[in-house]
N, C-alpha and C positions, 0 to 999 in steps of 0.2 A: 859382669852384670852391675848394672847400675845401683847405688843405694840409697834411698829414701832419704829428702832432706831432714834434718835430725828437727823436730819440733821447736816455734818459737817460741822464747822465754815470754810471759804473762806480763812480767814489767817492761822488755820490750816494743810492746803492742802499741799501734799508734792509730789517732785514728783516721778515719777516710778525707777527712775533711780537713787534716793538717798538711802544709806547707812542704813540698818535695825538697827534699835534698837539693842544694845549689841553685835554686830560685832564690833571688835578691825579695826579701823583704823590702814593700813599695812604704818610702817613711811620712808621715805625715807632714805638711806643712803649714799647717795653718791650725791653731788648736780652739777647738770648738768650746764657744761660751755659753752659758748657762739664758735661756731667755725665756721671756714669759711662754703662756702657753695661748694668748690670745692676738703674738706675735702674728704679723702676715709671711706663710710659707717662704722661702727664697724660689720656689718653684711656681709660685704664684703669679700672673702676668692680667694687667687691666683690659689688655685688646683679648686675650682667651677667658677670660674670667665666667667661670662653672652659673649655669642659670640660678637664679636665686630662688629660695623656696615660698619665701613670703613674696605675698602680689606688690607693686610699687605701691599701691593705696593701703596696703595693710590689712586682716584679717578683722572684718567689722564683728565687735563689740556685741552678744545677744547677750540682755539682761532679761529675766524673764519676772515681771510683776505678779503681783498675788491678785490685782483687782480683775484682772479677766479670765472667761472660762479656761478649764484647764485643755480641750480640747486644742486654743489656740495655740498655747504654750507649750503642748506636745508635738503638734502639726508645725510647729518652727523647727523641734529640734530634731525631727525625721528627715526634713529637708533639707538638712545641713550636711555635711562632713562629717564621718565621726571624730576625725581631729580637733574640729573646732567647736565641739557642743562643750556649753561650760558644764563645768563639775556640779553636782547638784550639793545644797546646803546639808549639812548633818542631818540625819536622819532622825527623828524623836521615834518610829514604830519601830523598834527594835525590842526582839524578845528578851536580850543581855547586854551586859557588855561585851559579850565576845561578836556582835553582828549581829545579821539578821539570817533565820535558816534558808540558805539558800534553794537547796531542794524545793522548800515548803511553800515559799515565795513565787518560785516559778511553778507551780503544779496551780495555786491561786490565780495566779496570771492567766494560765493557759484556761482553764476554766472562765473565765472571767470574759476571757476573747469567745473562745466558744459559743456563749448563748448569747449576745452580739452576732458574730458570725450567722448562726442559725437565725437570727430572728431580721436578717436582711440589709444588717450596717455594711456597710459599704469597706475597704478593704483598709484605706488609709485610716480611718476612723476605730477601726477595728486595732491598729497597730499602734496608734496613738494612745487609746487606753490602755494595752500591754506597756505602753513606755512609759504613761503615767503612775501606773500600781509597781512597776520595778522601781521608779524613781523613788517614789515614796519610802516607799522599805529600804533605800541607799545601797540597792545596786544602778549604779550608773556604766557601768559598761555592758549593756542590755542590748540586743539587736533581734527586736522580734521578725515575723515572716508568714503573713497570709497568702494561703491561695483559697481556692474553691471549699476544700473540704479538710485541709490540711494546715496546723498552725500547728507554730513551732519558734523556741525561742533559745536563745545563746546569751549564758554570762561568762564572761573571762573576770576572773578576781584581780590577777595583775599580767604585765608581760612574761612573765615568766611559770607563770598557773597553768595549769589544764583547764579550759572549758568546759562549763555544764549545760549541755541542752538538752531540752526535753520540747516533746510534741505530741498534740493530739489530735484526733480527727473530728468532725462534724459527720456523726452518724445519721442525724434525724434532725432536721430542718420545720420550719414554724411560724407563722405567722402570727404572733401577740406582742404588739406593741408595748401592752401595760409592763409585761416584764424585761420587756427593750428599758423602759424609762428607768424601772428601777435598778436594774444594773448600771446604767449611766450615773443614778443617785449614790449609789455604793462605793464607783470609783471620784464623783468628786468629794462621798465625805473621805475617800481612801488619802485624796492629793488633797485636802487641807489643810494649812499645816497646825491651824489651828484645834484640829480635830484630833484624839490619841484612838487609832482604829488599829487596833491588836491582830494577831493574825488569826487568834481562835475566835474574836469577833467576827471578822470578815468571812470564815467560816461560813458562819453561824448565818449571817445574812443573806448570803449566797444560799443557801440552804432553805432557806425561808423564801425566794424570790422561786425558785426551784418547784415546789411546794405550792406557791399561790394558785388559784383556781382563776380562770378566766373570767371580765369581769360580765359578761355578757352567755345569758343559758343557750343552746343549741336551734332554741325556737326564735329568739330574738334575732339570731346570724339566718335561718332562713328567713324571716318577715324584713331583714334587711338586705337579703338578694332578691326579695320578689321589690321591693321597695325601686334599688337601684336601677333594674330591667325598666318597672314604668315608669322614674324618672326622665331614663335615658330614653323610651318609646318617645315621650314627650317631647324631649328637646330635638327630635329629628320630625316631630311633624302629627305627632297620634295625640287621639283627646282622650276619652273619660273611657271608655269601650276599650281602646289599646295599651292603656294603661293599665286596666285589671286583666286582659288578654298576656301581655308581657310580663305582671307579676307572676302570675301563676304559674308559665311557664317556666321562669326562672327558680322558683320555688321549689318546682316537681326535677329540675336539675341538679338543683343542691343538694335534694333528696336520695336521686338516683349516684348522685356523687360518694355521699356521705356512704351510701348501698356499696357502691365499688371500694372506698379505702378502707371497711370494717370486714370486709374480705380477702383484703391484703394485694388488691390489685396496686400496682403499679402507677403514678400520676397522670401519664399520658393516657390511660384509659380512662382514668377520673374525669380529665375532661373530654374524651369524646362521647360520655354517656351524658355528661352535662350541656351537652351544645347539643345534643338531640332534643330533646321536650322543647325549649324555645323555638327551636326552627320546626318543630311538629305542630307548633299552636298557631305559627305562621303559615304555613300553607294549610293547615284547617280552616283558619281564619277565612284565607284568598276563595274556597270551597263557595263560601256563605255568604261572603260580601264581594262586592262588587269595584269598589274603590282600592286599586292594586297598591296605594302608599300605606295603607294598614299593615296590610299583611310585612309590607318590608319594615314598617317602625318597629312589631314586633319582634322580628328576630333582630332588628339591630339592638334593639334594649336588649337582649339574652345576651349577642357577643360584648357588649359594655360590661357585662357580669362578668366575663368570661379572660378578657384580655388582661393579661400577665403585666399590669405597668410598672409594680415596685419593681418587678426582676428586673425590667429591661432600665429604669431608669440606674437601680442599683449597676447594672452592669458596664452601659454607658458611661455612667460615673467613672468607674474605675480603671476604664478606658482613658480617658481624659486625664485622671491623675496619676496613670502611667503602672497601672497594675492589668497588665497586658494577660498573663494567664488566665487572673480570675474573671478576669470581663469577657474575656474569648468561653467560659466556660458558663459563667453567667448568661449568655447571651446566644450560647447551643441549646440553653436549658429554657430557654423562651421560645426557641424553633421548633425545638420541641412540642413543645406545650401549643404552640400555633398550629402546628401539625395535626394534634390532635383533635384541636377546633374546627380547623379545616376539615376533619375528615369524618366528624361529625356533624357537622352543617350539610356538608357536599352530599352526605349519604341519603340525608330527609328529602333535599334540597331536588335530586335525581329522581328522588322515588316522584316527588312532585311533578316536578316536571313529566316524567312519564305516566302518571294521571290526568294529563290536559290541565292543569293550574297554571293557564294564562296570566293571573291577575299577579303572580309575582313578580312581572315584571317591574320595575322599581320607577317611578315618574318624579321621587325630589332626589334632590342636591345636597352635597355633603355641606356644613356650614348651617347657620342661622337664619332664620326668617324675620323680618323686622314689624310683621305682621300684631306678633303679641311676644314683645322683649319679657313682659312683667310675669308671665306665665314659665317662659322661660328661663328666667333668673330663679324663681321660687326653685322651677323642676331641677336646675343643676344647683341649687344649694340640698334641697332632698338627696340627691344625686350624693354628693361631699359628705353630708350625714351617712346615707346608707354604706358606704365606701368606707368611713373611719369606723361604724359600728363590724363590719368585715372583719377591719385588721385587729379587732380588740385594742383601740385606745383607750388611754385614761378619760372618766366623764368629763373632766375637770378642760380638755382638751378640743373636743368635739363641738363646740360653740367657737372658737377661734375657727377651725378646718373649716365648719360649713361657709362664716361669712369670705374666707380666704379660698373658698369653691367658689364662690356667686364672683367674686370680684375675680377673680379668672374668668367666669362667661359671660361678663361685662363687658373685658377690656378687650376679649376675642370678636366678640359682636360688634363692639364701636372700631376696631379696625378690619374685618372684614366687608363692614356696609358702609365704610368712608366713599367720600369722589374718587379716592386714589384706587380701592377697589384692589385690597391689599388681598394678597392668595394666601389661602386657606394654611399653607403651612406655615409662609411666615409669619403670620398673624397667631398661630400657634404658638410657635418656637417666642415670640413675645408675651405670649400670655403667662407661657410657661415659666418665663425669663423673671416676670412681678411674683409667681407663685415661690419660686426658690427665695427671692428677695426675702420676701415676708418670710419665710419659714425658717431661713436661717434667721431672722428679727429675730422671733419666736422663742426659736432656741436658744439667744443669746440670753433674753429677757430670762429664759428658767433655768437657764445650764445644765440641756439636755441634748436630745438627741433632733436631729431635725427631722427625720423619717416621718415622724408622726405627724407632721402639719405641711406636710408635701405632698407624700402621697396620695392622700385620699383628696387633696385639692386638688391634683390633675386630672382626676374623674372623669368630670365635663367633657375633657379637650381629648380624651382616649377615641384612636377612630375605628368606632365601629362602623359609621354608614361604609366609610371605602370598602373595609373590611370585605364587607356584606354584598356590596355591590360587585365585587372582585369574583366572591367566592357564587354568586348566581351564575354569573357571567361565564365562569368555570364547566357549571351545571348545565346551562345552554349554548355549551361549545362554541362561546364567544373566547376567543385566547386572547385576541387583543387587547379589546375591551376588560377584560379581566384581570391580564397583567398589569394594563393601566391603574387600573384602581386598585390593586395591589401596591402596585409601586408608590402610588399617592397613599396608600394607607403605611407604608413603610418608611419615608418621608416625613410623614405628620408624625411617626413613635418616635422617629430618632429627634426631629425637631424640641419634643416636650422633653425626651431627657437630655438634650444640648443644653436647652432655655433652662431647664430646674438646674443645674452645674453651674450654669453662667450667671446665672441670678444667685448661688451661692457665692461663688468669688467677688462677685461685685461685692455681697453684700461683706466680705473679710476682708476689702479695699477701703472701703469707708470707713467701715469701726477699725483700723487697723491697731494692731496689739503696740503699746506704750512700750518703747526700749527695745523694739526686736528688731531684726532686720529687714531693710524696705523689699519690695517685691525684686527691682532690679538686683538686689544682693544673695537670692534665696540660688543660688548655683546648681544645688542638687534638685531643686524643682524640676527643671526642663531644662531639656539639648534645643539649642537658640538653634542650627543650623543639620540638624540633621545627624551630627558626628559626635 
């Protein structure tokens, strides 16, 4: 019987990776010298030579200036690479020497975006502020992130840190401008650097803006929905009779509105009871009189109350500057709401119809009359007024909107009545084009928010006649005829928020920001080809 090899000695033991017995140790020849470490490899070749990481032109240069809004100067450095955004200056709002609290910092931030968000900024703008208020505090590796309802933000301290991010949601949505502004005013005394804005102060103001009371009572927002209905009756063809016919109506909507949201209904129900009484005053109207263009200015002034323009141009916006979620969810959220316009129009609208209310049938043209310009320039600055008193502007504001109304249905009427005989959308999408111009002025001029002196300017050019004419057409099982005018009234929305977007970029071509980079250098803006 075999016996077990007797175990190997401990000092014996070699290991795996040494040299077998009777293989020739290979000797060196050549004995290796000592060389720098910025040497070029010997494995290095110029015909294979690895692609290089800097471009041949070099990584251009963003200095970012104190003398323009900070808006500008955040919206460079979102567009950029995060490799190549420069490092921000020392930080003076710091609670220690030891930093700034980061947690505390970022729950500020997110708030901060929040009621922005909720009150209809736009997504890039919205993130821009988040980079502004991290900047300041001297966190610079900040990467905020908006969508619909959902913001959220990421700081890494170094490459070798764990990340902190924190998110919050947009529960309840809003329309008041006046506390849009002052949030904008909190985050430029936040980024100035000449300002020392604590963290328990910013607190404290956010808190306070929180708090504010709207500056307009509950009676003043309806006598400014019955306002803009007979405005807008006006400007499609009604006089003195259609214009208190269409306030009223409009009135007893926002009424019945204000009746559905303290019930807890739902939005889309909000406006399908609100697009009932206007179109119930219009085919009463058509009962009693005899001239069928009445009865149609009426309900078109109620849908001019009715049509959702901040959503749609916000959403469009966002669309264009490449926040593809929130503009897709923006802009379900206006279908919506059209939906329910639609199906409270259509509902009156049927019942009329099967009443014999001949007279709805509609005899004017979507567009201007050159008839009485001066009456209608007054009606679409009324118009502009009634529309900024809506969104809750500041007073100090509302004299800019209105004349920045009339000069929108100026420039629409002097190109839709030219020789050239320019269509109704293009003529639009230009008006709309001077409207974002100015508004971003506007904004420059107070270093704020531009929502407030756009929106309520594109008032005028909102299309209710198509609208109107669409949705009859619907009622009187015209589908042609009805799509048609649908489609042109779909056309004219997307036109004003193309024009309000295009007339902002112009107008951040012309003033462009001192020391940043030119438009052809901004890389992360836009895909040139598709890929």
């Amino acid at each position: 019987m075999a016996q077990p090899p007797a175990p190997e000695d401990e000092s014996q033991t070699t290991s795996e990776f040494a040299i077998p017995t009777g293989l020739a140790t290979p000797s060196s020849t050549t004995q290796e010298t000592e060389k720098s470490a910025f040497t070029t490899p010997h494995t290095y070749t110029s015909r294979n030579a690895p692609q290089a990481f800097t471009p041949a032109q070099g990584i251009p240069l963003v200095k970012l200036t104190k003398d323009v809004p900070w808006q500008d100067q955040m919206r460079t450095m979102l567009r950029m690479p995060v490799t190549e955004r420069p490092a921000p200056e020392p930080a003076q709002k710091q609670e220690d020497d030891s930093g700034p609290a980061v947690p505390r910092v970022l729950d500020l931030t997110l708030r901060i975006g929040e009621l922005l968000l909720a009150g209809g900024e736009g997504a890039e703008d919205v993130e821009a502020a988040m980079f502004a208020v991290c900047r300041s505090y001297g966190l610079d590796r900040c990467e905020p992130n908006v969508t619909f309802t959902l913001l959220s933000i990421s700081h890494q301290p170094s490459l070798v840190d764990d990340p902190v991010t924190a998110s919050r949601t947009v529960r309840r949505r809003g329309t008041d401008y006046t506390r849009l502004a002052a949030v904008f005013h909190l985050v430029d005394d936040i980024s100035d650097p000449d300002l020392e804005i604590s963290l328990e102060e910013a607190y404290r103001r956010l808190a306070g803006i929180r708090r504010n009371r709207h500056p307009y009572p509950g009676w003043a927002l309806t006598a400014a929905s019955g306002l803009l209905a007979g405005s807008a009756s006006v400007l499609v063809g009604g006089g003195a009779l259609v214009f208190l016919v269409a306030a009223v109506g409009a009135m007893l909507g926002d009424r019945l509105a204000w009746l559905c949201a303290g019930r807890g209904l739902p939005e889309f129900y909000q406006f399908v009871g609100a697009a009932m009484p206007p179109a119930g005053m219009g085919v009463a109207l058509s009962f009693v009189h005899t001239e069928a263009s009445m009865a149609s200015a009426v309900i078109t002034g109620g849908l001019f109350a009715l049509i959702p323009g901040r959503a749609l141009v916000a959403g469009v916006q966002d669309g264009l500057t490449g926040y593809y979620i929130t503009a897709a969810a923006r802009l379900l959220e206006v279908m919506y709401l059209i939906v329910g316009i639609v199906c409270g129009v259509l509902l009156v609208l049927s019942l009329g119809v099967m009443l014999d209310a001949t007279n709805l049938t509609p005899e004017t043209k979507f567009g201007v009359t050159s008839s009485r310009p001066v009456i209608q320039i007054l009606a679409s600055m009324a118009l502009s007024l009634a529309f900024a008193i809506l969104l809750q502007q500041e007073r100090n504001t509302v004299l800019m909107v209105t004349l920045n109304g009339g000069i929108a249905w100026v420039m629409f009427g002097a190109l839709a009545q030219t020789p050239l005989e320019l269509s109704p959308v293009a003529a639009t999408a230009v008006a709309a084009g001077l409207v974002g111009l100015f508004g971003q002025l506007f904004s420059r001029y107070r270093f704020a928010s531009s929502l407030p002196y756009v929106t309520a300017a594109i008032g005028p050019l909102l299309p209710g006649s198509a609208t109107y004419f669409g949705l009859l057409a619907l009622a009187q099982n015209d589908l042609n005829t009805g799509m048609n005018s649908l489609t042109k009234a779909v056309a004219t929305a997307l036109a004003i928020a193309i024009g309000v977007n295009l007339g902002s970029e112009v107008s951040r071509l012309i003033l462009k920001v001192p020391g940043a980079a030119s438009a052809a250098n901004r890389r992360a803006a836009k895909r040139t080809r598709g890929f």
